[in-house]
Each structure stands twice: as C-alpha cells, then as structure tokens.
N, C-alpha and C positions, 0 to 999 in steps of 0.2 A: 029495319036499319037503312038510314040513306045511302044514296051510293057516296057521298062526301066522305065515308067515316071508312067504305071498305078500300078508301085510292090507296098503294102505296103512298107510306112517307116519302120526301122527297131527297134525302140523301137514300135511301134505298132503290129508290128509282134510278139514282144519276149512278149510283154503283152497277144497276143492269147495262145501261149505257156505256159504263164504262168496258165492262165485260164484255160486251156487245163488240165495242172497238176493237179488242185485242190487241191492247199495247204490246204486248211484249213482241209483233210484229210488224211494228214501225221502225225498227232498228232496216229492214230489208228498202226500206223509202230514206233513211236518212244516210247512211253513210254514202251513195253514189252522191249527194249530194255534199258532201262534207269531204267526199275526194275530190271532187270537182269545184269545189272554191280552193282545196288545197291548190287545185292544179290552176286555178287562172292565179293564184299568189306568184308562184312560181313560173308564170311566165307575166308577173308585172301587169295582173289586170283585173285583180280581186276590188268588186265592186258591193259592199256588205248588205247594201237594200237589198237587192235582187238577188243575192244568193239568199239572204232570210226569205223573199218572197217563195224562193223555186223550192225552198226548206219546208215551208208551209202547204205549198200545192202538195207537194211530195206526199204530205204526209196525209193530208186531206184525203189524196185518191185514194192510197191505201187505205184507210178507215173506209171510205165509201165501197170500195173493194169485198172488204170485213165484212160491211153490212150486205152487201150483194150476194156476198157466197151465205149466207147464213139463210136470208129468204128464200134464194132459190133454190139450196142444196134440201132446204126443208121442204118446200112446194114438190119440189122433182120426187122426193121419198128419198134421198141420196143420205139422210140424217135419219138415223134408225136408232132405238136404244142399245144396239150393237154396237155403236160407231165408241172409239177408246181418243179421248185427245183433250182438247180444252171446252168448255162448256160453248155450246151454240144455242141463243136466248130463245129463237123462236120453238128450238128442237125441245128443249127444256119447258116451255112456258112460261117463259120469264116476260116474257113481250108478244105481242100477239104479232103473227106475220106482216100483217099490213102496219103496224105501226115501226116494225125493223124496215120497210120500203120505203115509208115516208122520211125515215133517217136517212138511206141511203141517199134520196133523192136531194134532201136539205144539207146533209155533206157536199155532194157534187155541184149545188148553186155553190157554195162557201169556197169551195174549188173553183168555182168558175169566175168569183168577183177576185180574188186572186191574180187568177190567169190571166185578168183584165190589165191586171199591173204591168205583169211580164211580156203579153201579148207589148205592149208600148212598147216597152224598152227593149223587148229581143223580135219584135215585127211577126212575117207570115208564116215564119218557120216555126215557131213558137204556137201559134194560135194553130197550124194543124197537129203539131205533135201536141196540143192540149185533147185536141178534138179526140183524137187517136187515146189518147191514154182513156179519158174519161169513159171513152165507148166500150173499150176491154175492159173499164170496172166493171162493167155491168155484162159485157158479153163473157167474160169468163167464168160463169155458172147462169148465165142468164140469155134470154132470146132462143131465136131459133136453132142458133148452131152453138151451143157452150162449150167456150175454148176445151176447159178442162175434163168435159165428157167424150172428147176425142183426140187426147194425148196430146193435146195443144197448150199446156198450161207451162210445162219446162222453156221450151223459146220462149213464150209470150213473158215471163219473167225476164227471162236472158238480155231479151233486147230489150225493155221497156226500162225494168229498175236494173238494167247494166248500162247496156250502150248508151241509150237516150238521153235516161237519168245524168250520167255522168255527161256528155257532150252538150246535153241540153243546159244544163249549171253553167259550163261555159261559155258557153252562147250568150244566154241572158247577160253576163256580165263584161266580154271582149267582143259579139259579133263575130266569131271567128269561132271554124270549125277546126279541130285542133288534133291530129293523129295522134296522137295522144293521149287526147279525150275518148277514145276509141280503144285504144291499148287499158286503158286503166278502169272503163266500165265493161271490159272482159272478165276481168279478172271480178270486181264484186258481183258483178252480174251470175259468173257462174259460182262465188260464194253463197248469192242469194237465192239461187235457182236449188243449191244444196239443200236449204231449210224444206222447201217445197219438194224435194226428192224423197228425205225421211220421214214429211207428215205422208207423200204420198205411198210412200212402202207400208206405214204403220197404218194406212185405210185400207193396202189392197187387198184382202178379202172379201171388206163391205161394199168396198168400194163395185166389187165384182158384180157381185151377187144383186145389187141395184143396177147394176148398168152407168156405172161412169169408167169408162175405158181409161183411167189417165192413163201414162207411159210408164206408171210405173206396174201396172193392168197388163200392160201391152209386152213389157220387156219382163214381166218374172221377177223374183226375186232375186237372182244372180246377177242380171243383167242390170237392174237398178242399184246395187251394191258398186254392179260398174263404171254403173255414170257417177253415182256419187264420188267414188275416187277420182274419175279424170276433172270431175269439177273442182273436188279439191286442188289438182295438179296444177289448172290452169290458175286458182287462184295464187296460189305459190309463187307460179314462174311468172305474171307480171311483171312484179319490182323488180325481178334479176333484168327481163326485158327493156324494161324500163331505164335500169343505169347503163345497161349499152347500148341501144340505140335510141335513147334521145335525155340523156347525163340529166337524170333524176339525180339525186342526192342516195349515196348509199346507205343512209340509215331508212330506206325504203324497204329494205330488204328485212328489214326487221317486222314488218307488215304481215308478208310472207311466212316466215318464223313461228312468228304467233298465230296467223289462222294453221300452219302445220300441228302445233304442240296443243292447241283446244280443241282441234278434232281428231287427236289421239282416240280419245274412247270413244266418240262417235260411229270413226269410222270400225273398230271391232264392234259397237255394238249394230251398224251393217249388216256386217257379212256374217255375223255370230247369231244373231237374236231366233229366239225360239216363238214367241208371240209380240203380237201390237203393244203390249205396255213393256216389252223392253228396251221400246225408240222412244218412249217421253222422256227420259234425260236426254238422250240425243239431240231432241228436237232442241231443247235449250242451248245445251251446249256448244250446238250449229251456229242457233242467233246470237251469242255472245261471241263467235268466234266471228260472224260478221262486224259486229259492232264494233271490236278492236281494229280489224283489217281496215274500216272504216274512217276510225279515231285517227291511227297510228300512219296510216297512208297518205290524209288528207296534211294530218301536221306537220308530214317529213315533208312533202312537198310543198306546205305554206313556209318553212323555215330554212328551204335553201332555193331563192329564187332566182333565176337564169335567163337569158334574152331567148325571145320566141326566135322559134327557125333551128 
C-alpha cells in the first residue's frame, strides 16, 4: 500500500486541527477584548481596525497556547490515559507531537504578522506586551520553568487575558492607558482564570501524581473551591464598581447578574463534586458564563458613551 492511500482525508485532518484548537476556549481571548472596544466606545475612541486586529492576535495566542499545552503536557507525561477532560490530539494520537509544535510555532508567526499591525498603530508598548504574551504561550507548559507546573498558571491568566487583554484593546485604538481598562479586565480576567480553576480541580489528582503542582495541587480541594468563589465575587462586583466610580451605564450590572445566575451550578458542583467528571459541565458552564460577561459588558459600554476623565 502506498503511503498516499494511508494519509488521512483531508477534512478529517482539518477536524484534528480543529480539536487540537480547542475552540470552545477562545471565548477566555475574546471577551476582554470585546470589553475593551466596548470601553474605548464609551469613552469616544472605538477604532474598529485595530480592535478586529487585537480580536485576531487574541485569539491566535490562545490557540498557539492550546497547541503548547498539548505538546508539552504530553512530552512532560503530564497527559496520561487517566487524565478526564477534552481530547489532547498528541495524547490520543491523533497527531504526532512534533507535527502539534510545528502548529504551534505556525500560530505564533500568524500572531506575530498581526502584531505587526498593532505594534504600528499602538507603538513600544504594544510590541513588548506582544513579546510577553507570545513567550507565556509557550512558557506555560513549556521551557525550563512551566508556568503551570509551579502554581503559576491562575495570575498568568489574571493578568494576561484580564488586565492586558482588556487595557491593551484600548491602547491599540485611543493611545491612552485608561483606569478603567484596569477595573474592567479584573473582573473577566478573574471570570477567565475561573475556567482554568475547574479544569485545574478536575486534573488534580493526575495532575499530582505526574508532578504538575498547579494551585489547584497546591491549595486542596477546599481551598480551590475558595478561590473559585472570590473569582466569581470579583467578577460580579466590577459593573457595581464601575457605575460608581467612573459612571459606566447601569445596564452594566446586568453583566454581573448573569456571570452570577450561569455559575449557579458550577459553583455547587465546586464545593459538591465527588469525582473529575462531575466538573465537565462546570467547565462549560464557566466558559459560557464568560462569554455573556463578555457580550453583555462590552455592549453596555459601547451603547452609553461618556467623556474621558
């Protein structure tokens, strides 16, 4: 038999890829950015190139991200037939390790002619928070120190796809660093660091027993339960913060509202769960509740817009 006749067909292929990506984990790269064009709306400086650009980088890192943890979490042994969650292509077989690294590496160019755009138009500030971001795709299961194998994975979300994420969208499009942009990538930041809270509860056993410390390793089972709550709290109390000190529009708070009422069952199935497959609806349920927080944030802010200061 030639090798021609054994290749995957090619929507079979582009479906591994797909899988490989892990869409349903780009919602945690697109709403800080979709608050943050809400937010230059709202202060009179929504510039729609460059927020689609910083929509696109956003999304790119996270896939290179995807592909990053998947090579390395498989090379380290971190990806065991033990492991409960969404399929990992090299873990599975689906893709051979080194052809998941050369995606990763062909993501972060496609990231990087991007960031060529934005580096222009948002200058030196831009081009080191690119440098930064790109490097934690890969240092956060990758290199000598991996973020996530020494309890470093919760911040590195916090600030990266919260603060940054959201300040950095305004940037690109006003030049102006915006306290604001700071208040408001707190709040998705610690919604999005939530998703990564429940995947990491629902690994740590294996997680243990391979030797990746996350914090959720670190802090027990109770003690993760408990960051999960204050992360929810802080995403909550943004919009409240937000319409008094610095007169957000109050259908902001509806934002709040709704990440409260979609992690209803998540957060009992926290503190409740007896095993790892009683946090995969959680884990959904988390990233939907970003994604509204996201929606709903970004468009209260783009439809009631106010003089900067």
């Amino acid at each position: 038999m030639s090798s021609r006749a054994v290749q995957p067909a090619a929507p079979a292929r582009l479906a591994v890829w797909f899988i490989a990506a892990r869409p349903k984990t780009l919602v945690a790269a697109a709403a800080p950015v979709l608050i943050g064009a809400g937010l230059a709306a709202f202060h009179e400086g929504f510039r729609p190139l460059p927020a689609l650009a910083a929509l696109m980088g956003a999304l790119l890192i996270q896939v290179a991200t995807n592909l990053a943890n998947d090579y390395y979490d498989f090379v380290r042994g971190a990806d065991t037939a033990e492991r409960v969650g969404p399929m990992r292509v090299a873990q599975a077989g689906l893709l051979a390790p080194a052809a998941v690294r050369r995606g990763m590496f062909a993501t972060l160019a496609a990231a990087t002619l991007v960031g060529s755009y934005l580096v222009w138009v948002g200058g030196w500030p831009i081009l080191l928070v690119g440098l930064v971001s790109m490097g934690c795709a890969v240092a956060y299961t990758g290199g000598p120190f991996p973020l996530a194998y020494h309890g470093l994975g919760d911040p590195f979300v916090f600030v990266l796809f919260g603060l940054v994420a959201v300040a950095g969208t305004v940037w690109v499009q006003m030049r102006l660093l915006l306290p604001d942009a700071l208040l408001a990538g707190a709040g998705v930041g610690a919604l999005s660091t939530a998703i990564l809270v429940v995947n990491n509860l629902r690994d740590r056993a294996s997680d243990a027993r391979t030797g990746k410390r996350t914090l959720a390793v670190r802090l027990g089972r109770t003690g993760t339960a408990v960051e999960y709550s204050l992360l929810l709290g802080v995403g909550v109390c943004v919009p409240v913060v937000g319409i008094t000190g610095y007169r957000w529009p109050a259908i902001t708070v509806t934002a709040g509202l709704a990440a409260t009422l979609l992690c209803a069952s998540p957060l009992r199935a926290v503190w409740a769960h007896r095993g790892p497959t009683d946090l995969l609806p959680a884990l959904g349920q988390t990233a939907r509740a970003v994604a509204l927080y996201g929606i709903l944030l970004g468009a209260s802010l783009a439809w009631g817009p106010g003089p900067i200061g």
